[in-house]
N, C-alpha and C positions, 0 to 999 in steps of 0.2 A: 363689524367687519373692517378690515383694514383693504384699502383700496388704493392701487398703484396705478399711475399711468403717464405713458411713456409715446412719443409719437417715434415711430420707424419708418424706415423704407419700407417699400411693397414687396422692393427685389431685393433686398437686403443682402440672400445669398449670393446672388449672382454680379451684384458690383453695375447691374445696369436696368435701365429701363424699361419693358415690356411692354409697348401698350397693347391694350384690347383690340383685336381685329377679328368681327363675328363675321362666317361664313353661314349662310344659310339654303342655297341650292332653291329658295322659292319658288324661283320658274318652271323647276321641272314636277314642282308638288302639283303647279297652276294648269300643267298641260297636262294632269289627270282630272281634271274636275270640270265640270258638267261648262260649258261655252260662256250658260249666262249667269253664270256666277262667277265668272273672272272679269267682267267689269265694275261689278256691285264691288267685288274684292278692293277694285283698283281705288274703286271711290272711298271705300272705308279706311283704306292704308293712306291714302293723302289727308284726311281728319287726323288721323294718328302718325305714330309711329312705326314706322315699318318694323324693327326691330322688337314693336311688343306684341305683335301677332304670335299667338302661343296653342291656337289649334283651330279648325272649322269643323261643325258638327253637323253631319247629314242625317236628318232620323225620320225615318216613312210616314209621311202624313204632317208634318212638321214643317214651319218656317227655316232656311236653311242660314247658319249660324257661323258670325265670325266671334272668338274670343278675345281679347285684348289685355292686358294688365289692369285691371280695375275698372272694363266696361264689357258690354255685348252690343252687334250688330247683327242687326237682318240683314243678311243678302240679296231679300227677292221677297212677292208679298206671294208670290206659288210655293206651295207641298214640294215638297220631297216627293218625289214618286220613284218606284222602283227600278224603271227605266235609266235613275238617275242614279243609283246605286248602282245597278249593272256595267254602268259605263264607267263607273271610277274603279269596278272590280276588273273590267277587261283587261286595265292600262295601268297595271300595278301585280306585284311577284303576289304566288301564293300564300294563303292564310296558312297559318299553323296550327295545331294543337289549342296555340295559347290564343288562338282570333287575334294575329298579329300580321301584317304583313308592309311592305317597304317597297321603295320606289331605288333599281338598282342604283349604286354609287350613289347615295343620297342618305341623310341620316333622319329622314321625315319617316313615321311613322303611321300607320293605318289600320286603325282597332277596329273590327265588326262586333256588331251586336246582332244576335240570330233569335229566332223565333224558336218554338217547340219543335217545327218540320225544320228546321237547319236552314231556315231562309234568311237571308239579310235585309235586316230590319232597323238598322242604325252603323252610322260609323264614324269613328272622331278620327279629324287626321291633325295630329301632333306636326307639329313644326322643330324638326331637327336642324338646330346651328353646333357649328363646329367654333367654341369663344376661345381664341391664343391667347393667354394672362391671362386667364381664370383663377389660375393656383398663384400667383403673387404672392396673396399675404402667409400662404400654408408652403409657401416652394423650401424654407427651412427644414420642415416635419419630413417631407415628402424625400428630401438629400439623407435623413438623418439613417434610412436603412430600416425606420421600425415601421412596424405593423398599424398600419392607420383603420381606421374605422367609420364611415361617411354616415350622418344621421340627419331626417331632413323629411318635411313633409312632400308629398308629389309636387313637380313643378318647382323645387326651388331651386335645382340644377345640379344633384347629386352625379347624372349621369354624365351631365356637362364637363362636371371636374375630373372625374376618372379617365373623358377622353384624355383632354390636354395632360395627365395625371399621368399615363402610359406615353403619350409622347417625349415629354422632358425628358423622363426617365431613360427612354430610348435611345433618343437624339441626343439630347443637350447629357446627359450623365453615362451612356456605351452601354445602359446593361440589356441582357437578354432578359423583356420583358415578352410575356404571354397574356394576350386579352382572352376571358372565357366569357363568350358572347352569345347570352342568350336572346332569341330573339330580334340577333343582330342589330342592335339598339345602341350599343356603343360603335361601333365598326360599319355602320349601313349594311343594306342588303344588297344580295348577289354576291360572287367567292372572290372575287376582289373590294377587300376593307378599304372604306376611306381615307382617305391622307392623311386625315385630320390625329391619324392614332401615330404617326410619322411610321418608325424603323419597327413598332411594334409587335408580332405575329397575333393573328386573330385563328382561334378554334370555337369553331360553332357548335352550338348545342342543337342537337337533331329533334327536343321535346324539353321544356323545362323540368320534368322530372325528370330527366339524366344531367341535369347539372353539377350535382355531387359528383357525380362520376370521371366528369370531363375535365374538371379541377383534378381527380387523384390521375387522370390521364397526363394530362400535360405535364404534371410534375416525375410521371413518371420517364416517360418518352423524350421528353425535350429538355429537361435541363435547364429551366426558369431561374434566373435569378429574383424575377419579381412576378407574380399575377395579380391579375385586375382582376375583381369580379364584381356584377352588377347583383342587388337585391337578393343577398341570404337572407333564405327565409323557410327554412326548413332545418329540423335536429339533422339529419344527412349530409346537408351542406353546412351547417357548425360543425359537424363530424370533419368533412373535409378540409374546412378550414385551419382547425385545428391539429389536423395530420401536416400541413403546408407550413406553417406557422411555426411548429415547431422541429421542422428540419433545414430553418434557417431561412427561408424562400420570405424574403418582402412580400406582404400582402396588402393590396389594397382592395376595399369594400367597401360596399354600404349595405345599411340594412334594415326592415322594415321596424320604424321608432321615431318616436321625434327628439326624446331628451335619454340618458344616461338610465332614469328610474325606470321607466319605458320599459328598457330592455332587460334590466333585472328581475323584473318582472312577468316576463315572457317565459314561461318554460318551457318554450322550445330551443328560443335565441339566447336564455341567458349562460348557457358555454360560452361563447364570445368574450364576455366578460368574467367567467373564472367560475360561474354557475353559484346559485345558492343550495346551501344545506342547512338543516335544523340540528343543532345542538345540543345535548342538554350536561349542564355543569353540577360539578359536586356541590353541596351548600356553604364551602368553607372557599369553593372557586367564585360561585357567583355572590355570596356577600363580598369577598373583595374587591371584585367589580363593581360593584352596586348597582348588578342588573336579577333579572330574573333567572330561573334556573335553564329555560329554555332560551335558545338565542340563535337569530340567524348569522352565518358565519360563510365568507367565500373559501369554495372547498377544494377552487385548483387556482393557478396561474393566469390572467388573462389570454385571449388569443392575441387580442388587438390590445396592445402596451402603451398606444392613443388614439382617444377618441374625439371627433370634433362635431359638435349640432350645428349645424348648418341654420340660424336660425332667420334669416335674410340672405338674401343674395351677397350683399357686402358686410354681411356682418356675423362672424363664429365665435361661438363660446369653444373651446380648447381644455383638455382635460390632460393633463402630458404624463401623468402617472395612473391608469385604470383601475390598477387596483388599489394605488392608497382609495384613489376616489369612491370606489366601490365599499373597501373598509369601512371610512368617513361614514358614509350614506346608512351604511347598517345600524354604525353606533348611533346615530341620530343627530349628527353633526353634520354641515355643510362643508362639501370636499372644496380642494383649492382649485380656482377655475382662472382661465383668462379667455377677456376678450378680445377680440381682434373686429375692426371695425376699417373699413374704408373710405375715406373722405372725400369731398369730389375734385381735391387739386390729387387725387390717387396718391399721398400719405394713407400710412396707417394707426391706425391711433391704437393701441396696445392697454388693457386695465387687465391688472392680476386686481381677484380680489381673493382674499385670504382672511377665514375665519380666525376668528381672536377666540384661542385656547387657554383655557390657564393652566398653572404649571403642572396640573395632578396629569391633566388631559395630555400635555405634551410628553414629561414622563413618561406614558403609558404606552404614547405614539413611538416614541424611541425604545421601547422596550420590547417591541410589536415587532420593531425592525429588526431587532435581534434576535428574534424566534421564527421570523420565518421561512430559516431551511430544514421545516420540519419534512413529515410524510405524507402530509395531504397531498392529493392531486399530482401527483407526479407526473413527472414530463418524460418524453423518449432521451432527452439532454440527464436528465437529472438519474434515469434507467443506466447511461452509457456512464455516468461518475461510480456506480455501484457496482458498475462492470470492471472498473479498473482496480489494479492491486490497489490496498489501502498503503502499500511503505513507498509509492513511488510518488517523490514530490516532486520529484524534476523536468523541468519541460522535456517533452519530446517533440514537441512540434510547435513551437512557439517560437517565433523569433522576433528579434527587438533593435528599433533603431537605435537603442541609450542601453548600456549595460544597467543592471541594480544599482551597479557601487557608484556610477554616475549619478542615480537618483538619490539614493539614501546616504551616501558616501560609507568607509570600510565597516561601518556597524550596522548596517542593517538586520531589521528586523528587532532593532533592542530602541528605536524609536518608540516613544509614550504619545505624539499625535498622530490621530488615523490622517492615511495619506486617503487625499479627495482624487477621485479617481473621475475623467471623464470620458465616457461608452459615446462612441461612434461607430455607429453599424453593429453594432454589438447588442445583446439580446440584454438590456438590464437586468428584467427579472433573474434571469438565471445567474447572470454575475454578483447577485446580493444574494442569492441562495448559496453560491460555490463562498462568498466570503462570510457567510456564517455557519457552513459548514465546519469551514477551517478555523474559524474566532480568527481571523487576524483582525488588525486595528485599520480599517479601510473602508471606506466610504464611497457612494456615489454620487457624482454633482450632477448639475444640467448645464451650469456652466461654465462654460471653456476657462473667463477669467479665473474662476477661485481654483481652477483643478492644480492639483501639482503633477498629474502623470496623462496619459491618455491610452486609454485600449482600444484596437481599432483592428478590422478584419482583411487580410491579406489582398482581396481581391478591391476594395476599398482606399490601400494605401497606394497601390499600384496605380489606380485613378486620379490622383494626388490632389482632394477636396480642399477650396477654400480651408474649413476648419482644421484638416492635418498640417495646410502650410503654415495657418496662424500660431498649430501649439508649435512647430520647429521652428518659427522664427523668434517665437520669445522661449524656446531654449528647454518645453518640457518635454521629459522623453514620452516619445511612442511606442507603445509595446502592438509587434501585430501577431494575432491569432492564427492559426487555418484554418480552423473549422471555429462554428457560432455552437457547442457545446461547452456544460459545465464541467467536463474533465480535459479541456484547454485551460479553461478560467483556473481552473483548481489547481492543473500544474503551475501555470505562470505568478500563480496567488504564493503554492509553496515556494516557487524560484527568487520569492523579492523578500519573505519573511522566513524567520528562522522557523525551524523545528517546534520549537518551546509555543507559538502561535497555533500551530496545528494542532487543534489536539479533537475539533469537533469533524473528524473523517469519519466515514463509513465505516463500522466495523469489519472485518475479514470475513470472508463465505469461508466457514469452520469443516463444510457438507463438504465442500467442493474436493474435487481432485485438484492435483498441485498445478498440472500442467493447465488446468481452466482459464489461471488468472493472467498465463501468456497470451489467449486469445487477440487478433488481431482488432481494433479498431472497426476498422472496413468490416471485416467479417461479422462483428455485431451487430454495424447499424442497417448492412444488407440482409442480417437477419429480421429485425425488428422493422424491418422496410418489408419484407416478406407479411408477417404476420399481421401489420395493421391493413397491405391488401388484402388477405384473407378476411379479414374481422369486417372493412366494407361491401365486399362479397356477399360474408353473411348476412348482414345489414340487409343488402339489396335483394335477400331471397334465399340463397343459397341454404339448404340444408346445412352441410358439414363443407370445410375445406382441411386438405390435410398437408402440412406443412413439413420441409426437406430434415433429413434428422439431424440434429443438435446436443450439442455439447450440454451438459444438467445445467450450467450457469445461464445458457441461452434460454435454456427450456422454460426455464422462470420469469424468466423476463418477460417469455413472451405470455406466461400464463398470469404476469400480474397486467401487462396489456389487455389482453381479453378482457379480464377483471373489470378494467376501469371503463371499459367500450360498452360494460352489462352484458357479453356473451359468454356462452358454456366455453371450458377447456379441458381437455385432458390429454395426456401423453401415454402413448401406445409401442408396442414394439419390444424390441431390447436391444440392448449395445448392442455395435456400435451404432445399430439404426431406430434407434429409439426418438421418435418427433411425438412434435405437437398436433393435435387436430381442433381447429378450431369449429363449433355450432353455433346453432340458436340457442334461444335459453327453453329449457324445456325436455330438448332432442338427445340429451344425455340424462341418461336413466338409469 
């Protein structure tokens, strides 16, 4: 393996220094707990460190227990007795569902353990801190607009990073971020959230099994430029995730896994990562591989476009591409990783390492890249390029701080070097789907130096990031989008190359009426924003939902939706009001 490494700043993006300042509210966890366990407390916290108290366990019958980073402490040489529990449940909000409950405006937490009769019988109370600079060495990732993905075993401070994680974003970057707060674990408890989430807004989940739902809520009703979500960990909540994700909304997660393989492996969680399927190849396709005829193969687009294991407190492996990484891992080859490590003068020490390929493998990698804006796994983005007339190459909605002829000068498009292109706020995958759609000669970088252009999303340049000042000051044009779709991408792709480049477009709906392919924009994706609410309706229970009637180009669309959700479809009625009704699978007979 080829191994890089590089020392950085922590705040690299932001040009200054952040130190760590852990809030933790311990006092008010201290005046729930039994009298004479807050002295024992006192004396255990002066042997140690205050700051590494990470929960006290009260369990009936039982010595009562302080934890610490790499020890345990008795409190007391008396049991636990019920009386003792009683009194930390009087003086603390109610349990939930999940046997969770919080101490208001505080981010401590308070798990019950119950008996057969519903009696409480044990309880761990978690110590909630609120750490400013936690995100340091990830604050890059986190400006960059893409879809992050937090991995990590209990306790290593997953939740910790999503708070400070929705604050930045709030405060220090203006956008309208949504916490969906189960359990109230990110935001504390009681309807006033913590400070610690800053300008944030916090929607609570009434039951962790309505959490799917409160994600497709928020997106629906409020208008999120970004959500936080704590621990997907249900097909529901990938489902939701993946409805969020791909209507441009930043998402930040975590999820239950510790490493990349983990989750591939999960059939519930591996949507996240673009899901596996089983293949099986013609004998003339797999001898030229030189694999076998069956083969696992990623059968859509990731959710999350990076992922990071959280494997030490200061210390993350970074995955910045999911699905090559994903790719890699199938073929049996080591995907390219960096790590990111924190030093104790708070440097960051940086190592890419990078599997050493030979040229068959590499070859094959660059060949990979050019086939895939096939049909697998289709996106609502990639539905909306299908939607559009195939002879229209011209922007309609895309506007650019550098004209073409700026960039390429008066011949454009009859350039023989692909122009390195660098995505800011912008949905990668799909802009490598829209340029292999069209074959132009265009590539994408990670970074800024080698790019010669930059794409970047309206309400992003408006912001005017570090990295958009950097490409205008060394002179490369900006091109900004309005929407994070690939039929933006695809017009702005045909506006820079000629004709003669375009030839790998969507064919023409032949079916269709003429007037179909004037269809508004808006009016498709508020259609296709209709039907995937219906489809998690179904999800949730619902027999049948029956959806507003549609144009035949709609219809389809929303019937290859369904499709890819695994529910029944069919279209009822007749002109002009002929719709879709989405089921279960099954309920159509």
């Amino acid at each position: 393996m080829d191994t890089v490494r590089s020392n950085v700043h922590p705040e690299q993006a932001t040009e200054t220094v952040i130190e760590q300042e852990v809030t933790d509210n311990l006092e008010d966890l201290l005046s729930v707990l039994p009298p004479k366990l807050i002295s024992a407390l006192g004396d255990a916290e002066r042997q140690s460190t205050r700051g590494d108290l990470i929960e006290i366990v009260l369990d009936l019958g039982r010595q009562p227990e302080a934890r610490f980073h790499g020890h345990e402490v008795y409190l007391s040489d008396d049991e636990v007795t019920r009386a003792d529990l009683a009194y930390v449940a009087e003086r603390i909000g109610e349990f939930g569902d999940d046997n969770r409950a919080g101490i208001e405006r505080t981010l401590h937490r308070i798990s019950a353990i119950r008996s057969r009769t519903r009696d409480i019988v044990g309880m761990t109370c978690r110590i909630g801190r609120a750490v400013y600079g936690t995100i340091g060495m990830l604050r890059d990732l986190v400006e960059s607009g893409e879809s992050i993905l937090l991995l990590g075993r209990p306790g290593v401070g997953k939740t910790t990073m999503l708070r400070e994680t929705a604050r930045v974003l709030a405060d220090d970057l203006r956008k309208r971020v949504i916490v969906v707060d189960t359990s109230n674990e990110i935001a504390g408890d009681g309807d006033i959230p913590h400070p610690s989430i800053g300008r944030a807004r916090r929607m609570q989940v009434p039951t962790p099994s309505m959490q799917h739902a409160v994600m497709i809520e928020a997106v629906e009703n409020h208008m999120p430029e970004v959500i936080v979500i704590d621990e997907i960990g249900t097909e529901l909540e990938a489902a939701a995730a993946r409805t969020i994700a791909e209507r441009g909304v930043q998402l930040i997660g975590t999820a239950h896994g510790n490493t990349l393989e983990n989750l591939m492996m999960n059939p519930t969680l591996s949507d996240l990562v673009g899901g596996i399927q089983s293949v099986t190849l013609s004998d003339e396709e797999a001898k030229r591989r030189g694999t076998q005829k069956s083969i696992l193969e990623r059968k859509a687009p990731p959710t999350f476009s990076v992922m990071v294991e959280i494997q030490e407190r200061d210390r993350f492996a970074l995955y910045r591409d999911v699905a090559e990484s994903v790719d890699s891992i199938l073929r049996g080859t080591e995907p390219d990783l960096e790590i990111r490590e924190r030093r104790v003068d708070g440097t960051v020490e940086s190592t890419r390492v990078r599997p050493q390929r030979t040229q068959d493998e590499l070859e094959q990698r660059s060949s990979r890249r050019q086939r895939k804006g096939n049909n697998r796994g289709k996106t609502t983005g990639e539905l909306d390029r299908e939607a559009e007339a195939p002879g229209e190459r011209r922007p309609r909605e895309v506007e650019s701080t550098n004209s073409a002829e700026a960039m390429f000068g008066p011949g454009r498009g009859t350039r023989e070097k692909p122009i390195r292109v660098f995505a800011f706020g912008v949905n990668r995958s799909r802009l490598e789907q829209a340029i292999n759609q069209l074959s132009v000669p265009a590539s994408i970088v990670r970074d800024l130096r080698s790019a010669d252009a930059v794409v970047t999303l309206k309400n992003y340049y408006r912001q005017r990031p570090k990295p958009l000042r950097d490409a205008e000051s060394r002179g490369l044009p900006v091109f900004v989008l309005r929407s994070n779709t690939i039929t933006q991408m695809a017009n702005l792709l045909g506006s820079l190359f000629s004709e003669t480049h375009a030839e790998g477009g969507v064919e023409p709906d032949r079916n269709g009426a003429e007037d179909e392919r004037e269809i508004p924009e808006d009016q498709i994706a508020a259609a296709m924003f209709e039907a995937e609410t219906a489809i998690h309706d179904v999800l949730r229970g619902a027999s049948s939902v029956e959806l507003r009637p549609q144009a035949s180009r709609i219809r389809r669309l929303q019937h290859e939706l369904a499709e890819r959700y695994n529910v029944e479809s069919r279209s009822l009625g007749t002109e002009p009001f002929r719709h879709v009704e989405v089921l279960r699978r099954g309920e159509f007979s």
